[in-house]
C-alpha positions as CSV (number, residue, x, y, z in Angstrom):
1,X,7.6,-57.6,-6.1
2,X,9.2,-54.6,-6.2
3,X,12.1,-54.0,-2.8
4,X,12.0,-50.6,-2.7
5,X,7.8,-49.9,-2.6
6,X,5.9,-49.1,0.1
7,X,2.2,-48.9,0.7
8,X,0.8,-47.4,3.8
9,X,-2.9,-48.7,4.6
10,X,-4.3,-45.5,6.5
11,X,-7.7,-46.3,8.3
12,X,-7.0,-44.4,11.7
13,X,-8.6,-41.3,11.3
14,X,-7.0,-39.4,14.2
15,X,-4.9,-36.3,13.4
16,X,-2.5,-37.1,15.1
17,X,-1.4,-40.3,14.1
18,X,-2.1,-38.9,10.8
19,X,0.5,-35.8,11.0
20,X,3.2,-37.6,13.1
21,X,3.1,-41.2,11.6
22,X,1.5,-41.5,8.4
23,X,2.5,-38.1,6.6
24,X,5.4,-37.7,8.7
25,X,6.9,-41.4,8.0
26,X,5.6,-41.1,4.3
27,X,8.3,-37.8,3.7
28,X,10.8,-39.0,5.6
29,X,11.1,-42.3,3.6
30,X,11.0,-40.4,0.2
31,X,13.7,-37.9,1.7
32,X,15.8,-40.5,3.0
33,X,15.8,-42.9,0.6
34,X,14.4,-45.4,2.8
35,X,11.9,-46.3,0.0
36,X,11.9,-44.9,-3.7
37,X,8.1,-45.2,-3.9
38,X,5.6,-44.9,-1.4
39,X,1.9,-44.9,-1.9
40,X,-0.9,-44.0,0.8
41,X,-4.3,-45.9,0.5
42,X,-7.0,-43.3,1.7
43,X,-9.8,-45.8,2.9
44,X,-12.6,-45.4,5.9
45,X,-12.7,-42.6,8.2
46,X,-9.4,-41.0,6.7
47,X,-11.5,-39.9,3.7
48,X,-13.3,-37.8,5.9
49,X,-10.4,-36.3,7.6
50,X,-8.6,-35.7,4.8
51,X,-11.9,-33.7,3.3
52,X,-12.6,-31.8,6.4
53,X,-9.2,-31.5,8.3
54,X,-7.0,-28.1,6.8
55,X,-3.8,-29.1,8.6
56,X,-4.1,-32.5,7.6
57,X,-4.7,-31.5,4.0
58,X,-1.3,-29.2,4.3
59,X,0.3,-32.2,5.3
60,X,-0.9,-34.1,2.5
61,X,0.0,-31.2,-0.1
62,X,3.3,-31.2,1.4
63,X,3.5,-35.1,1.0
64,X,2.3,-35.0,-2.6
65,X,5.2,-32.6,-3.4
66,X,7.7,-34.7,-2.5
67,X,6.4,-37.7,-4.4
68,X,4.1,-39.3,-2.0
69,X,1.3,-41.2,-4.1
70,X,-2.4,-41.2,-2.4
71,X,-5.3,-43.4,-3.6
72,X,-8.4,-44.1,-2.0
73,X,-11.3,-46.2,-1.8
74,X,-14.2,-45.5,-4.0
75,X,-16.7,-47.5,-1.5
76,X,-15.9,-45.2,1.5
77,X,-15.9,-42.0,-0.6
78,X,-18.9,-42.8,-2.1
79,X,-20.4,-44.0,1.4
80,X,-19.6,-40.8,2.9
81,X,-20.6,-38.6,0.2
82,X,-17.1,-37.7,-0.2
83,X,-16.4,-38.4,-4.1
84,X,-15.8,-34.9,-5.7
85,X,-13.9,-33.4,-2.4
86,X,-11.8,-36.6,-2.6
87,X,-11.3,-36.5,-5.9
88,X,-10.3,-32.7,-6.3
89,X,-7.6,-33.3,-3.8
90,X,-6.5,-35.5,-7.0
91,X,-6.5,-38.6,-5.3
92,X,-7.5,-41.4,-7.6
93,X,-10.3,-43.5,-6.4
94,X,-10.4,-47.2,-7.3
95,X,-12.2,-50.1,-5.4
96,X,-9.1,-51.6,-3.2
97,X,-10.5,-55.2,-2.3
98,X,-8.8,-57.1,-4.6
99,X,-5.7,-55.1,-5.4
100,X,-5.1,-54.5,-1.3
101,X,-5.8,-58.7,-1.3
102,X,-3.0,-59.2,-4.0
103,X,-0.9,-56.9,-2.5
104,X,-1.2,-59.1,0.7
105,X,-0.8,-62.4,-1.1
106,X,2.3,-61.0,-2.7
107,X,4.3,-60.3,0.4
108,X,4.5,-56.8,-0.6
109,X,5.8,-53.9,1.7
110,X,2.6,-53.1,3.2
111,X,2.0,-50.8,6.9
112,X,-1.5,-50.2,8.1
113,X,-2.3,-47.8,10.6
């Protein structure tokens, strides 16, 4: 298990948890040096926020430039139509089941919101 990795589970697909916890606690940890990695799992309703939402894509840009990873769940994009938006953000899409379950099993560093 690696200490200093993060992932951040984001299914809550309200703006404003999205701006002022997710992206916001995503920078800061990078900037701080709370965590040397940090990578954001895009799965549900957030795949639709983050194709439709401008600020929250701004915030997401801004995240990416400061070493923030983002993945996302190939079921939901596909489910919502969403593959080619989500994907030419750049965000890899991969089905999470199993490695979110491992992750899980692992006691990794894991927050969902």
């Amino acid at each position: 298990m690696n200490q200093d990795k993060l992932y951040i589970l984001w299914t809550n697909a309200d703006p404003v948890t999205a701006k002022l916890m997710v992206m916001m606690y995503a920078k800061n940890s990078l900037k701080n040096g709370w965590w040397k990695e940090v990578t954001v799992i895009v799965w549900g309703a957030t795949v639709k926020l983050l194709a439709e939402d401008e600020e929250i894509r701004a915030e997401f840009e801004e995240c990416r430039k400061m070493g923030v990873e983002f993945e996302g769940c190939i079921a939901c994009a596909q489910e919502l139509d969403l593959v080619e938006e989500t994907e030419a953000l750049g965000i890899t899409l991969r089905k999470w089941g199993p490695p979110l379950t491992e992750i899980i099993k692992n006691g990794e560093h894991l927050i969902t919101i």
